[in-house]
N, C-alpha and C positions, 0 to 999 in steps of 0.2 A: 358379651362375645369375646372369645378366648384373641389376643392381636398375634402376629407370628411370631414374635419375640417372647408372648408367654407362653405357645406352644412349644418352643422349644427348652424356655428352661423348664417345662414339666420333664421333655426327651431328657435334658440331661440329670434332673434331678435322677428320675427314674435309672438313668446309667448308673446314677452312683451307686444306688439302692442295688444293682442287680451286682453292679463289683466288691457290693460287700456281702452278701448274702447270696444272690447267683437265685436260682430257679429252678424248680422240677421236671418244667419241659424237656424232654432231648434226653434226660439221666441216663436212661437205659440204655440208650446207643455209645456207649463211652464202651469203646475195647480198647486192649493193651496189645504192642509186639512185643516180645521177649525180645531182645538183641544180643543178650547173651556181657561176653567181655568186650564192650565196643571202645574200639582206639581212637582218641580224639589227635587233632591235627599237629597236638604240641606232645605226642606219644606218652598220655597218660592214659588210661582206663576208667570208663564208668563201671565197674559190676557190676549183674546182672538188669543192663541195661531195660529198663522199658520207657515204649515211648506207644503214651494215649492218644486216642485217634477218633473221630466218630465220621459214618457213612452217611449219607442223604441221597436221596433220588436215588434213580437206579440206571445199571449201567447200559446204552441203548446195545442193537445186534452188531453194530459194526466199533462198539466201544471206542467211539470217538467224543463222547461227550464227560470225558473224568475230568475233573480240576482239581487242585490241590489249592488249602487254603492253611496257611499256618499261620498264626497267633501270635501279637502284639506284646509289648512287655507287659509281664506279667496277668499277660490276656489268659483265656481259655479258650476251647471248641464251646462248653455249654455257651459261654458271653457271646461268641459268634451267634447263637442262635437266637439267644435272649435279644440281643440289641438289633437283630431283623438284619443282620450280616447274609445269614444264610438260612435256605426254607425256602417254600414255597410263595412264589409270587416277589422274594423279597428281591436285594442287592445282589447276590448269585439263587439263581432260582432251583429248587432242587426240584422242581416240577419239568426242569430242561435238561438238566444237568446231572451228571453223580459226581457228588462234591465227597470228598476225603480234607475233612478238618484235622492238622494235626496240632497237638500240644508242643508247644517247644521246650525243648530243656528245661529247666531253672522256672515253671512255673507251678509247680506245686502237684502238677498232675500225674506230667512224665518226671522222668528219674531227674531228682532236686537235691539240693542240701538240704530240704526240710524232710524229704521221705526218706531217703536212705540209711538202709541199717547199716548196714557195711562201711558208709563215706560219711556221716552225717556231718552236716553243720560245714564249717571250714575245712574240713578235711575231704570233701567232694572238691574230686578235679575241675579246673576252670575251663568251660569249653567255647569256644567260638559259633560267630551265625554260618561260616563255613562246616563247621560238625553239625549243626542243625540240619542244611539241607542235606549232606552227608546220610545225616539216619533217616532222615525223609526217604530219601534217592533208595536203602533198603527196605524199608518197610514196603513203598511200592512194588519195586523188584522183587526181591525175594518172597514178602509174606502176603501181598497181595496179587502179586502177578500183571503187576501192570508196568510195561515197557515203554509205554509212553503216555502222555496227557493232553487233554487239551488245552487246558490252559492252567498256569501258576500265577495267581492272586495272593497277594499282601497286603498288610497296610501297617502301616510305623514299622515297626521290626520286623515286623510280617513282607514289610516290602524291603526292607534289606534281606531277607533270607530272597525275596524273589530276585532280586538284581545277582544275589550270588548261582541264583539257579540259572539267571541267562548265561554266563560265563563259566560253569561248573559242567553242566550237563545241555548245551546249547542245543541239542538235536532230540533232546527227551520230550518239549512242547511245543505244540503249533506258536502259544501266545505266552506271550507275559504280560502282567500288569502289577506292579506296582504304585503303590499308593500313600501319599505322607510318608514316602521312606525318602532314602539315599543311597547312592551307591560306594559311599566314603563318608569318612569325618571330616570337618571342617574344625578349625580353633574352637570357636566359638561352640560347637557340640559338644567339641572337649570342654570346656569349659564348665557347660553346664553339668555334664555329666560325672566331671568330677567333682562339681559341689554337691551333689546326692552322694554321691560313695561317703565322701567326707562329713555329712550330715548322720549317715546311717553308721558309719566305723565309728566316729567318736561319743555322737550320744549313746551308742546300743552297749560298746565297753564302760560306761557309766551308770548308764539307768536301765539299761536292758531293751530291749526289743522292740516291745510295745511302743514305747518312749520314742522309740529309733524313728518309728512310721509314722507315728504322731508328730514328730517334729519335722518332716519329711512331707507331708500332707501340705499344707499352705503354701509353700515354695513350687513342690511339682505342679500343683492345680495353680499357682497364678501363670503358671506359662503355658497351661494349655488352653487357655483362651485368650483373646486379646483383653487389654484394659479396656477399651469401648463395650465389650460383652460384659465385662465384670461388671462394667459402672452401672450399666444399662438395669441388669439381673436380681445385683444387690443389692439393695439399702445398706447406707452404711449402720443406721439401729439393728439392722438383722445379721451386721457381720460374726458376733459370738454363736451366734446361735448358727449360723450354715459353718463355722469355723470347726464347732462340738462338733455337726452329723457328720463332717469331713473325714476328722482327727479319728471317728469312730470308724469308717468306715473303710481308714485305712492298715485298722490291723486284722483285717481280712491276712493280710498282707506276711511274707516271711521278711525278715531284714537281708539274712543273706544270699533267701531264691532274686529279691528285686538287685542286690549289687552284684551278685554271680551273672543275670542276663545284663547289667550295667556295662559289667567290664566287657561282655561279648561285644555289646554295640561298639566300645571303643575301639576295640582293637578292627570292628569290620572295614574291609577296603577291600574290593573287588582287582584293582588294581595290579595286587600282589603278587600274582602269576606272569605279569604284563610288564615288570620294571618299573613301575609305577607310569604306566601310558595309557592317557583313556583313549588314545587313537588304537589303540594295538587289541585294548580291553574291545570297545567298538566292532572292529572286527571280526572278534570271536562270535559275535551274539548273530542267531538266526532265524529267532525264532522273530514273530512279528511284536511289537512294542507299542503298547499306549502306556503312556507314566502318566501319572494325576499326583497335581500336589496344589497345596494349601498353601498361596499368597502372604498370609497375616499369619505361616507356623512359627512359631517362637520355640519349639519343641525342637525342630528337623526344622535347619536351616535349607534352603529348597531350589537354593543356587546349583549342587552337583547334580542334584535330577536334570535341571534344567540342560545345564552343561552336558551332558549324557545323552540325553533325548535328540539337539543338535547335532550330535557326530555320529548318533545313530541314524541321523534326517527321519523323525519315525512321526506319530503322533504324541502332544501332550497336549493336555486338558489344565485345566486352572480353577482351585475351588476359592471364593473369592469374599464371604462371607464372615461374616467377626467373631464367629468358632474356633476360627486357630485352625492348632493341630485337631482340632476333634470337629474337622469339617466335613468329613466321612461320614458323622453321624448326623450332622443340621441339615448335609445338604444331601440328605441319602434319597433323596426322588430325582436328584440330577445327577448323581454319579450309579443310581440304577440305569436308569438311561443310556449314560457311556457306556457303562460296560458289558450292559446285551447288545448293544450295539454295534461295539467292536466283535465280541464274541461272536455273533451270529455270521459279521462280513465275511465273506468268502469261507462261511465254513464245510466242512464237510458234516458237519450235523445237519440235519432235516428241518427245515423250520414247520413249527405246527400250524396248521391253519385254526 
């Protein structure tokens, strides 16, 4: 009999699997919006911007059940579907819901330094997770036609684009939730964040690319789970060999889509409209607020959530299991739970019998 701990390093192996190679489910539903010449917030240009999107569920008569769900570093919409994010029955249900997955910048999908004829490579403008929700904010508007939502979900940078949609567009949704994000960097973010850019700039001008990701692999992955998980999971005989499928599986990977979304995290801070006041930031926000974050993340230090949540007086949640940052996906039966939960309270959606 399988014990929980080996059920989920099948979950996570299977993640890896699906983040290096991805899946046929959902393909079809991937569209594009043309954005045209879109202005990022430091006044440079993407040409002829697109940004990938895919629909789920469908929209009820009084179109109050749309959500927006944007995409993790170096995540995708298919990976949302693959890892039971979103769909039917799953963590956003699209059997309740009409969910809008978007791609965000810099991951290979929507407009990247790895696509781009025009910008390629270094020469693609650096844009922010403010410019993320930014082309979110039009695609809704403009090319779908939707003025408002019900709620905007994230998770890692998926939930710093959400913290910047509380404070960007405060009256655009009923709910926010963010999830293993923050509303800021902390040192220690910095930190880590710049040992990856530094990993990726110096090996990739030496041995190229591939090398880049590859060397980049065992550092990113020991921090996204606790050492308790790691010890528990791995044999230390078996470390070359999960180190190989790792190192392989991370040249799925661009060198400069992962440090172009790098440097957006860094520079993210809600804040920055506010003089840097989270009493002031606080105030702006209206929409209703559950935050969920991960106790043991070593990814997303999970103090500014915390801090956040209190001057909002709203609800948070605590994921508390030795996954780390990737507690979203061990403990996805309890954070399915929170957040139909939350979602459904006081909504104007119809609950089904």
């Amino acid at each position: 009999m399988l014990t929980r701990r080996n059920r989920i390093q099948i979950l996570l192996v299977t993640a890896i699997l699906l983040f290096a190679w991805g899946a046929a489910w959902g393909e079809e539903s991937l569209r594009y919006a043309d954005l045209g010449a879109f202005k990022l917030e430091n006044g440079a240009i993407i040409h002829k911007c697109r940004l990938a999107y895919r629909i789920l569920g469908k929209l009820n008569p009084q179109k109050s059940n749309a959500i927006l769900i944007p995409t993790w570093l170096a995540g995708t919409t298919q990976e949302l579907i693959d890892l039971g994010i979103v769909g039917p029955g799953k963590v956003i249900d699209s059997s309740k819901y009409y969910i809008i997955a978007v791609d965000s910048f810099g991951n290979g999908v929507s407009s990247s330094p790895s696509n781009s004829a025009i910008q390629p490579d270094r020469a693609f403008p650096q844009f922010s997770i403010r410019d993320m929700v930014t082309a979110q904010h039009v695609l809704l508007t403009q090319h779908l036609n939707i003025q408002h939502v019900h709620a905007v979900i994230g998770m890692s940078m998926g939930g710093m684009q959400a913290f910047q949609w509380m404070v960007l567009h405060p009256d655009f949704m009923d709910k926010v939730i963010p999830i293993a994000g923050s509303p800021w960097m902390t040192s220690n973010d910095l930190l880590l964040l710049s040992a990856e850019l530094s990993i990726i700039e110096n090996v990739q001008s030496c041995k190229g690319g591939h090398s880049a990701m590859k060397a980049l692999a065992p550092m990113h992955t020991l921090l996204l789970w606790t050492p308790r998980f790691r010890v528990a999971a791995t044999k230390p005989a078996s470390v070359p060999e999960f180190l190989s499928d790792l190192e392989n599986s991370f040249l799925k990977y661009n060198p400069t889509d992962w440090a172009w979304q790098v440097k957006a995290i860094m520079t993210h801070d809600i804040l920055k409209k506010f003089d840097e006041s989270p009493e002031r930031a606080a105030k702006a926000v209206h929409a209703e607020t559950l935050i969920i974050l991960n106790t043991q993340d070593q990814i997303i230090y999970p103090e500014p959530a915390k801090t956040f949540a209190r001057l909002l007086k709203t609800e948070m949640a605590e994921l508390t299991g030795d996954c780390g940052h990737l507690a979203f996906l061990c403990e996805s039966d309890r954070l399915r739970t929170l957040v139909d939960g939350f979602l459904i309270r006081d909504s104007r959606i119809p609950v089904k019998e």
